[in-house]
N, C-alpha and C positions, 0 to 999 in steps of 0.2 A: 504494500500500500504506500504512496506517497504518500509524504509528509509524516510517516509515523513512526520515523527515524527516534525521535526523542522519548517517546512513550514505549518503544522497543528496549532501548537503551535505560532505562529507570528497569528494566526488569534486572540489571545484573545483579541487583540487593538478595535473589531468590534462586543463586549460584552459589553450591558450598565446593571450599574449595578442600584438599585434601582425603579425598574420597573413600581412600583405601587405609585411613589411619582410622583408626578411634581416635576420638575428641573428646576431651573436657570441657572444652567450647571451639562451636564451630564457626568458624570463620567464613563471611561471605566474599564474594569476588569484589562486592563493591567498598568493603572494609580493606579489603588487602588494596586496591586503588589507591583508595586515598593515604593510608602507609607509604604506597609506592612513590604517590607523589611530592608526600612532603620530604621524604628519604632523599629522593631527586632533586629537590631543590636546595636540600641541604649537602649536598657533592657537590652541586654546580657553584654553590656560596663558598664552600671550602675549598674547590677549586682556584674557582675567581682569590678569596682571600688569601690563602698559605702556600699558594702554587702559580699563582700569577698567570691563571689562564684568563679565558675572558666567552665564558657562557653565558647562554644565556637562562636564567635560572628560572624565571617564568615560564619560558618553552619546555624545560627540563621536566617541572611539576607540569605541563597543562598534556607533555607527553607519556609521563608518567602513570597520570590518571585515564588514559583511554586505554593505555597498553594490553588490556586484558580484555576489553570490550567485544572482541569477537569470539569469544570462549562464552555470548550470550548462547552463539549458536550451536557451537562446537561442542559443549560444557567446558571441562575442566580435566582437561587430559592428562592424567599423573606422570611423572616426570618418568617412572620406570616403564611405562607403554610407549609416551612420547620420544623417549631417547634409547628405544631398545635395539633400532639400527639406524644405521643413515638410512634405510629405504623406506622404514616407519615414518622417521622424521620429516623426510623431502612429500612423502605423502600427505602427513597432518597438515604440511604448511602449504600444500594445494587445498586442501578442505579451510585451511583457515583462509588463505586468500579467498576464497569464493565466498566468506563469509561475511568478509571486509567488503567486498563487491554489494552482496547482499547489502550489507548494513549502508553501504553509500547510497545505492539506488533508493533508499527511501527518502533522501533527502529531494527538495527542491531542485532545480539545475543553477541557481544561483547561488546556494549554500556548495554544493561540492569541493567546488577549489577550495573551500576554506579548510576542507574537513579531510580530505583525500591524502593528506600529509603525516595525518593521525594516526592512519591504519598504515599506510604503505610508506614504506623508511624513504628518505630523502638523503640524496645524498650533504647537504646544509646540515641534517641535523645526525651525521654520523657521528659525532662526540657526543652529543644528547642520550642517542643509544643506546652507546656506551652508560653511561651513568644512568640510564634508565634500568637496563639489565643487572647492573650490581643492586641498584636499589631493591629491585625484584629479588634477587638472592639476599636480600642480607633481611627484608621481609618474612622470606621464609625461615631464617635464621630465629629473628628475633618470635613468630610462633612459635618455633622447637623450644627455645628458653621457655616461652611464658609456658609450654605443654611439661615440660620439666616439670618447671617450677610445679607448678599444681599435683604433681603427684604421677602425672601420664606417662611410664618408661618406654611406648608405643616411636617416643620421637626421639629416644634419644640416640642412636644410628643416624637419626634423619639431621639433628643438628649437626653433627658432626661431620658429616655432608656436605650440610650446607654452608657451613665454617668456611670449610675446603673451597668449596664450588666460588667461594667470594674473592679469598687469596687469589685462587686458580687465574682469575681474570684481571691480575696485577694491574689493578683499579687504584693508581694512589691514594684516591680522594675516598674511596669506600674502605682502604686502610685506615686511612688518619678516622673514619667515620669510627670503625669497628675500635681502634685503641681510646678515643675519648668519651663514644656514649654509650659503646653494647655494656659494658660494666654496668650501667644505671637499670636496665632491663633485667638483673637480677634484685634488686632492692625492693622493697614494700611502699606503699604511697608515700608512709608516715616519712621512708629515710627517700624520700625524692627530694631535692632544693635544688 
């Protein structure tokens, strides 16, 4: 249907993400979003600050927050389905691309260019992506803590993983991320400041 681009996309709040784990609480696609994008905007500020690049950290967080938006249609493909060969992988990201397709054709044709940048990488915002994707890993990162923390031993392989998967991608800025805030992700409200 035209036009029902945005009313399609409010459905990602009723995406659980993690499928295959037990949860203590489960997390929706649209929760993990907006994690991602504040995550993202906070690499691009520490970038920009302690590294002397020069992102653009709005674009970071606004790509941040779609990045998952066509897993409205797709769902939520676990990492050990998604990454179980190259031939799986190159396949899901024909299914997700048709799903990007899908989700643009609802727009307007005056809205498209706006939004077509969201779904399908640009070559402009290839450092964004970069720091999109760490955001994403260290996201899943900080679930596996808080599933810890609660009692859950279901994630803790998966943390430990995902630790990995974040170094893996010699991200300095999701470095300097992971040494000055993941520590705070263990604490209780009370010792937050």
């Amino acid at each position: 249907m035209k036009n029902g681009f945005f009313a399609f996309t409010s459905r990602i709040k009723y995406i659980n993400r993690w499928a295959l784990m037990r949860n203590t609480n489960y997390e929706t696609l649209s929760q993990h979003s907006q994690e991602v994008a504040v995550i993202a905007h906070a690499l691009a500020v520490i970038g920009n600050t302690r590294l002397s690049k020069n992102y653009n950290a709005e674009r970071a967080a606004l790509l941040g927050l779609y990045h998952d938006v066509p897993e409205i249609i797709t769902g939520d493909m676990p990492t050990p389905v998604k990454y179980y060969n190259e031939e799986m992988h190159d396949t899901f990201q024909k299914v997700e691309d048709n799903a990007c397709l899908k989700l643009i054709d609802m727009l307007p044709e005056d809205l498209k260019p706006s939004f077509e940048p969201l779904f399908f990488k640009q070559e402009e915002d290839g450092e964004l992506w970069k720091l999109v994707k760490a955001a994403d890993k260290i996201s899943a990162y900080i679930k596996c803590v808080e599933e810890r923390k609660a009692g859950n031993t279901e994630f803790v392989d998966a943390e430990r993983s995902s630790r990995l998967a974040v170094s893996a991608l010699k991200c300095p800025e999701a470095t300097i991320f992971l040494n000055d805030f993941a520590g705070a992700y263990e604490l209780p409200l009370d010792k937050l400041k």
